[in-house]
Each structure stands twice: as C-alpha cells, then as structure tokens.
N, C-alpha and C positions, 0 to 999 in steps of 0.2 A: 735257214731263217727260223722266227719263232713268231707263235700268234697268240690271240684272248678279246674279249668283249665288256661294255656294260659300263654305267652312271656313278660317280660317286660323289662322299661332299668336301672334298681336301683339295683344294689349285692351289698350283704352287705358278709365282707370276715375274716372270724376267722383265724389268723394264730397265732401262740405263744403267744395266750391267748390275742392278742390285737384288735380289732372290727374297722373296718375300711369302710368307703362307697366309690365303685369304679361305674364307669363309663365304660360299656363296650363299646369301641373302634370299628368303621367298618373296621377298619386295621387291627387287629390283625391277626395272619397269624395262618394256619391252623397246625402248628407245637405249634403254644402257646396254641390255642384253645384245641388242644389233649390231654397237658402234664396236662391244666387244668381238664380237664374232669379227666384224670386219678389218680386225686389231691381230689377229688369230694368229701366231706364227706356226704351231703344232697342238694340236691335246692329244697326250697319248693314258691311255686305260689299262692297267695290268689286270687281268683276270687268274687271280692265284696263280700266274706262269710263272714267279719262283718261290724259295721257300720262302718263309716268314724270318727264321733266325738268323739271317744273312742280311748283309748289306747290297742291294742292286743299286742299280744307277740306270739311269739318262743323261744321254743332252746332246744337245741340235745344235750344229755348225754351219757356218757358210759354205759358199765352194771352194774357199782355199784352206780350210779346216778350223777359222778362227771359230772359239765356241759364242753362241748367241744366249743360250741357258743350257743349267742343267741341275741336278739333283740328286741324290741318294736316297734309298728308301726299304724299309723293311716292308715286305710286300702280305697285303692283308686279305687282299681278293677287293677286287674292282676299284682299286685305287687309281684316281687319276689326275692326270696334272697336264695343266693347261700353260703352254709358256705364250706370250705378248712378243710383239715387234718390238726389236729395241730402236731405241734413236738413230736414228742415220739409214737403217736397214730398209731395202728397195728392191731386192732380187725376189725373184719369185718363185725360187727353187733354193731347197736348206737340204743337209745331211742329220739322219738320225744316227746315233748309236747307241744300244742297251748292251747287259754286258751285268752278270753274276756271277760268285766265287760257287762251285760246285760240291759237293760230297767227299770228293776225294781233295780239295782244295785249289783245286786248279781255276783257272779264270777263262772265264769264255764274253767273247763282244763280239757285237755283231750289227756290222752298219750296212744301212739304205741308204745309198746317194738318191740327190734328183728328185725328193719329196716334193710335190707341191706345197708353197707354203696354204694356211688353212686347212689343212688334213686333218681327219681325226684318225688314229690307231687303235685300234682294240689287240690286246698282245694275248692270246690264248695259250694252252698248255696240253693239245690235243691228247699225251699220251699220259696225264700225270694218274689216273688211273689202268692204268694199262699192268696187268702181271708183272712181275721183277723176279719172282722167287716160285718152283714147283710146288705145291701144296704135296706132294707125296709122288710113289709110284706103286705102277700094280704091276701084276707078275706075269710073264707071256710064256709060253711053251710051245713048238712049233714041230713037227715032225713031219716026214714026206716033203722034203721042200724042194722044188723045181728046181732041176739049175738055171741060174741064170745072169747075165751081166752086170745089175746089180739090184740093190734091195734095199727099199728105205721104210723106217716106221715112222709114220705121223700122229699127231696128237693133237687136238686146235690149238693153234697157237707157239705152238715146239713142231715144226716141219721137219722133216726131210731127217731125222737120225739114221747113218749107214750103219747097223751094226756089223759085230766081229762076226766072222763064220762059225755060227754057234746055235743051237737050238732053243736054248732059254734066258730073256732077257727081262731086264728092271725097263718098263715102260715108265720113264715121267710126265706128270700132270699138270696143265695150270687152271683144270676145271675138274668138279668131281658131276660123275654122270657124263663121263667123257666119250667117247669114239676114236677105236684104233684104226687106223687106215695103214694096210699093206701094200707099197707096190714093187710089183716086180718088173725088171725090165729086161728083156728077152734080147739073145746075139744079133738076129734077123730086124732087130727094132721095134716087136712093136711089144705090149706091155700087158701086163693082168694083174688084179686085184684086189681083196678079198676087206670088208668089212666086218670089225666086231663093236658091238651098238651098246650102248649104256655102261660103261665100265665105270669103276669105283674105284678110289685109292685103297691099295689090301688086295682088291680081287687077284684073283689067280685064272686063266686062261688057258685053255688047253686047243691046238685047233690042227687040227688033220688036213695039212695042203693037197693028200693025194697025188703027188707027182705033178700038181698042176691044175690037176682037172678039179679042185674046187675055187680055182679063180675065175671072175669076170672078165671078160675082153675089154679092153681100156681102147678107149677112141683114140684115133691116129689121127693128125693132120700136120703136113710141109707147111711152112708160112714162107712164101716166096724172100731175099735178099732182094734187094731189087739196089744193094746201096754201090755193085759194083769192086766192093771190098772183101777180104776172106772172113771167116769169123773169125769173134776173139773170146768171146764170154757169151754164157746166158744164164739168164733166172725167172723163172715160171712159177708161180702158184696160184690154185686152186681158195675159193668161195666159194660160199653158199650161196644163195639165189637172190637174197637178201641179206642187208648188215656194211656196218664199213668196212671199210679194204684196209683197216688198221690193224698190226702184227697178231693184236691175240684174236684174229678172227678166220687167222689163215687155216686152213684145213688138210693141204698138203704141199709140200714141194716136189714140180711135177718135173724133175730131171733126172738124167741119168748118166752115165758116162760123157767125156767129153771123146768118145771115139763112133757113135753111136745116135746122139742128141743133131747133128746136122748133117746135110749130105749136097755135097756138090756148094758148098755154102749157105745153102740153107736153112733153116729154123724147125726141129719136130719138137712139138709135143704128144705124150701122150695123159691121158687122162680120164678120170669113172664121172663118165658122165651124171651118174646118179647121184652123185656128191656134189661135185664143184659144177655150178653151173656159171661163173664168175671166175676173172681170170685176171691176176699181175703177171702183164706179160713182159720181159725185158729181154732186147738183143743188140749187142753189142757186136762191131766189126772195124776192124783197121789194124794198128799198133797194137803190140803186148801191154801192157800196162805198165808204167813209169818210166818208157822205152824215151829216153833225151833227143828232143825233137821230134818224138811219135804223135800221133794223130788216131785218136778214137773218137767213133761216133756211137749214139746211146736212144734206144728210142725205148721209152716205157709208157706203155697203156694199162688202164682197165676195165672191166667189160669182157667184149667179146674177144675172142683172138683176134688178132687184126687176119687185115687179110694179104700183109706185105710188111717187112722192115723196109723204111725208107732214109737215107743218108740226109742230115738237116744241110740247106740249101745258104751255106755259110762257110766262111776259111776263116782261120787266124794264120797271119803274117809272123810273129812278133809278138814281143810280151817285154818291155823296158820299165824299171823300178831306177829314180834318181830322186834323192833328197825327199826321200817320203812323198813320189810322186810317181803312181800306176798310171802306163800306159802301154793302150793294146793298139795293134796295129789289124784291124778285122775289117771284110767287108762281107758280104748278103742279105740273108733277112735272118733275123733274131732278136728275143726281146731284150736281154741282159746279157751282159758277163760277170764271171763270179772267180774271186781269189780266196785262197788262205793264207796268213800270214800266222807264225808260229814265232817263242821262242826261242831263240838259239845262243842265249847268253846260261849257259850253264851255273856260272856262282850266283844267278838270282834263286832264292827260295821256291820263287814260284817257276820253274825252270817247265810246266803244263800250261802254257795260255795259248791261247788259238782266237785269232782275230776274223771274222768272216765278211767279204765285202760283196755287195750286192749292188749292181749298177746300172744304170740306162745306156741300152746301145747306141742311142742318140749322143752321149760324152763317154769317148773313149778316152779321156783324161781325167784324174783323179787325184785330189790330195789326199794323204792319210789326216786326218782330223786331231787338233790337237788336245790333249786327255785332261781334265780342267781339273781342276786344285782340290774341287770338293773329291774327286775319285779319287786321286794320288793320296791326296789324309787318308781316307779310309784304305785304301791298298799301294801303302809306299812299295811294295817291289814293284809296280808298273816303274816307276825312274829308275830301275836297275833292267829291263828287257828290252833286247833287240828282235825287235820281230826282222823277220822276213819270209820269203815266198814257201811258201810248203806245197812240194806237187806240182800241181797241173794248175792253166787258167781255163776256164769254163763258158762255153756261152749256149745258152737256152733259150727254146722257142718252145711255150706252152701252147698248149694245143687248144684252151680255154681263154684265152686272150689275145687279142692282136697287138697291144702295146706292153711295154713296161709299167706306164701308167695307170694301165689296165688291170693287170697283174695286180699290182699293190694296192689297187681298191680293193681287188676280189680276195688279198690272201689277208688283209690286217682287217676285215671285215667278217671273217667268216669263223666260225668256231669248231669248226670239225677239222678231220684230217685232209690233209693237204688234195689227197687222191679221191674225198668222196664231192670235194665241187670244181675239180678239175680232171679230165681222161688221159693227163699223161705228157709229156714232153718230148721234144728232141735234142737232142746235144753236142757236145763236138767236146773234146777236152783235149788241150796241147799240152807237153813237157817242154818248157822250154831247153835248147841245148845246153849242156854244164859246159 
C-alpha cells in the first residue's frame, strides 16, 4: 500500500459523470461548506508520493467497478482532490485506485476496496528520502579471526554483508561517521561481536580479533514456535533505542545460518545488546515458498523480541478469479486479504505492471475496477494487458487494529513508516494449486 498527508487549493469535482476544476473560495459560508462535506464521496491529498514529471492518477469506483470519478495529475506535494456523489449514487461503500508510471517505466496500481464513502486520504511517501545509493567505502583489515559458522558486516542502513573468506574488505557506506558492526556466529550457537565507532568514507581499519578473545558475548534468547508448524524462514534486525524502524536505520542483521538460527523449531536470536536495543523481529513456518497449494504463516513485530511466534487464527479455502472477479473462500479472524495481479501479455510495451488489491475481510468478493478513459489516453498500453494472479493470496491481522476499517483510518492517516505506528502483523499466505 502507499501513504501521505495535508490541505491544498485545487478540487477536482465529479458530479453527473462530468469532471470539473474548482477553486475553493475563503467565502464560502459554513452552510455550503456542510451540505458539501455531506456531498463528500472521497478527498484524497497526495503528499509528494510521486514524482512530479509523471502522470499519476485516481478514481473511485463502485462495488461492481463502474467508475464514479477520477483524474490524472502531475503530483506537486499536497495536492488534493475532492470527488462529490454522483447522481443516482446511494451505497456507502466505494473502491479507490491510484496508480504511477515508475523510473524504470513500469506501472504500478494499487486499490482499497470497502472505503467508506466520506473519507479523507492522505497518501504519503514514507521512504522518498531514504538512501538509494552508498556514498563511498572504507577499507577493513582483519587478522586472527575466529573460526566460525558464519560472519556478517553491518553498516546502518546496509545489514548483514557475508563476506568471501578473506582478511581485507571494501566496507560500503550510506552515512559518513559510520559504525562497523561485526558478528560472528559460533557452531555451538551462540554469537560474539566486535565494534568499530566513527568510521569515515577513505578510512582504512586495522583490527586484531585475537582468536576470538577481543569479541563481546552477544545475548542468546529461543523465542518459543508455539504455531505447531516447522520452520520456514526468518529475519531479525537490530535498532537503536530510539529512531524509526525504517531500512536506513537498521544497524544489523542478526541471523546466521539457516542450520543453526532455530532448534527444535524454534526461533534464536542472537544479538550486542549494547547496540540494538530495538528489534524487527520476523518468523515464518509452514510451506516452502511458492510451494502450489502450500500454506505459510508470518508473524512480524517491533520492539521487543516477542515472547512466542504464534500461527494467525485464520484458513484460506480457495482462491477463484472469473470474469474480473476475485473470490476467496477464508474463515477466522483477520482484517484483510491481499492479491497481485501482474502482466502476462508479453507484446504489451509495458510487459512490468503490478496491480495490488487490498480488501475487507468482511467482502470476500471482488470486482476488478474498470480503468477510465482519462488513464487509458495517458497510458494506452493498459488496453493491451492481461493481468492476472501473481503468487500467493494474503490475509492479515494487524496487531494495531481490530477492523479493516480501522486499519485504513490509521494507515491513510499517518505519515510515518508503516511500523513506527503499528507493532507488527500476522499472516497466512496460500499458493493456490496450478
């Protein structure tokens, strides 16, 4: 999904199917302002979430995907657009869909079913400052090095590098006045790790491991399975005590072999306490991944280590697609399910589009929404692609919300990362069989 915030002075106003740009007034009297708000089918606000030299788009659909408005827009920062009920319209539930061409030119959309009508959205871009590119590297040298199972270098922001078996390595940067963090992880399991503090891109490093004996002992802790399943995956990292839980803040990746990392199916980390006091914790169990007809469950926190992986309290049956029309077949508790739909028409141009759908557990039925005339002008290869199913279908229970409802207050609301105003989710993901 994508987020952003904030006021602006450009509405754009769907009434009986005709698109119009208005100019809000500091006159208007608070008797118009009302009867509008109570007119309201969606305002949604882009907060710089895409580029500017591109065309983006909106528009809001019914439940069977007819569209009610929409628009195109080069995105300027806090642009918003306010669409009206149309004529005849009485449902109290609309679909959103946004949707920009990307750098490499591919096209990405991505709809909310099951909006309430009157909603506002704030559409943010948590990560548009976030590193892309290492500002340099500095130069490590390592001698006396313990044996051991295996060995990763961290940098904030660039985790977990295994390098080759070799004594001198090009460390990359995406901070200058960096910190090197060494770990090692021992056959017996448990781990040690050595700190080098203010590094500079250029610097040259020299550091004498002593067989061992100038590392730290790194904290050991089992996090019980409790899901009943074997393992399948995991991924742990390390923060500081303070800061968001967003990529260039990560300080290490705290795994190790996948012979080693659980026991009896359960979950170890180890980790330098004097570093990371803050934890993305991730444990996955069930199926291999993209196993046809497999079943994985996914529980990710952050904070403290949990004190248990628990299985989400949820099945999927079934997964059927007929006539642009998604239906799951799920019962338990959870707030959404989530599809991808992809390209598969190879002589389209644009042969990279990826469709993302987001849903209320409450309507396990779904039209795909039909793509409205203003988008097709500006991206005719949409009438040359077939989407269809890419992967797996998803269903999640945040751990920050009890509804879906809930959820999409709290995520088209908020301007930060996803993870620093919610602690994590549960999941379940099916392949359906080929």
């Amino acid at each position: 999904m994508i987020q952003f915030k904030a006021w602006l002075n450009m509405v754009l106003i769907s009434f009986f199917g005709v698109s119009f740009l208005f100019i809000y007034s500091c006159e208007e009297s608070e008797e118009t302002q009302s009867g509008a708000q109570d007119n309201l089918l969606l305002s949604a606000t882009f907060h710089q979430e895409y580029e500017p030299d591109v065309k983006s788009f909106i528009f809001v659909s019914d439940h069977i995907g007819n569209v009610l408005a929409d628009t195109v827009f080069n995105n300027t920062g806090d642009d918003q657009f306010v669409f009206y009920i149309p004529e005849g319209f009485s449902h109290n539930k609309i679909t959103s869909t946004v949707g920009t061409q990307l750098e490499d030119g591919s096209l990405r959309l991505e709809t909310n079913t099951n909006i309430a009508v009157g909603s506002e959205l704030h559409f943010y871009n948590p990560y548009r400052d976030e590193p892309t590119n290492s500002i340099g590297s500095s130069y490590l040298s390592l001698s006396n090095i313990p044996d051991y199972d295996s060995f990763r270098i961290n940098t904030q922001g660039l985790p977990g590098s295994e390098p080759k078996e070799e004594e001198s390595y090009d460390v990359l940067h995406y901070f200058e006045n960096d910190d090197i963090l060494l770990m090692f992880t021992f056959d017996d399991g448990t781990a040690g790790y050595y700190l080098i503090e203010n590094v500079q891109v250029g610097d040259t490093n020299t550091v004498d491991l002593l067989n061992g004996a100038a590392l730290t002992t790194a904290e050991h802790v089992e996090v019980p399975n409790n899901t009943g399943l074997p393992y399948a995956y995991r991924n742990h990292y390390g923060f500081a005590a303070t800061g968001s839980y967003i990529q260039s803040n990560i300080l290490a990746r705290l795994i190790s072999s996948s012979s080693i990392d659980y026991s009896n199916d359960n979950f170890v980390i180890n980790y330098p306490s004097a570093i990371t006091q803050r934890f993305r914790f991730e444990g996955v169990v069930g199926d291999g991944w993209n196993t046809p007809g497999g079943k994985q469950f996914r529980q990710r926190t952050v904070g403290d280590i949990p004190s248990s992986i628990e299985k989400l309290d949820a099945d999927i049956i079934s997964f059927d697609i007929s006539d642009g029309m998604y239906s799951i077949n799920a019962d338990g508790s959870f707030d959404q399910w989530v599809f991808e739909l992809r390209n598969v028409n190879e002589a389209s141009e644009t042969a990279n589009a990826r469709w993302n759908f987001y849903n209320n557990s409450d309507s396990l039925t779904i039209s795909r929404p039909e793509i409205p005339s203003s988008v097709l002008s500006e991206y005719p290869d949409l009438n040359q692609i077939s989407f269809s199913l890419y992967g797996h279908v998803r269903l999640t229970d945040w751990l920050c919300a009890d509804s879906y409802g809930q959820w999409i207050n709290l995520y088209f609301s908020s301007d930060a990362y996803y993870l620093d105003f919610c602690s994590g989710f549960r999941e379940l993901s099916y392949w359906p069989p080929e």
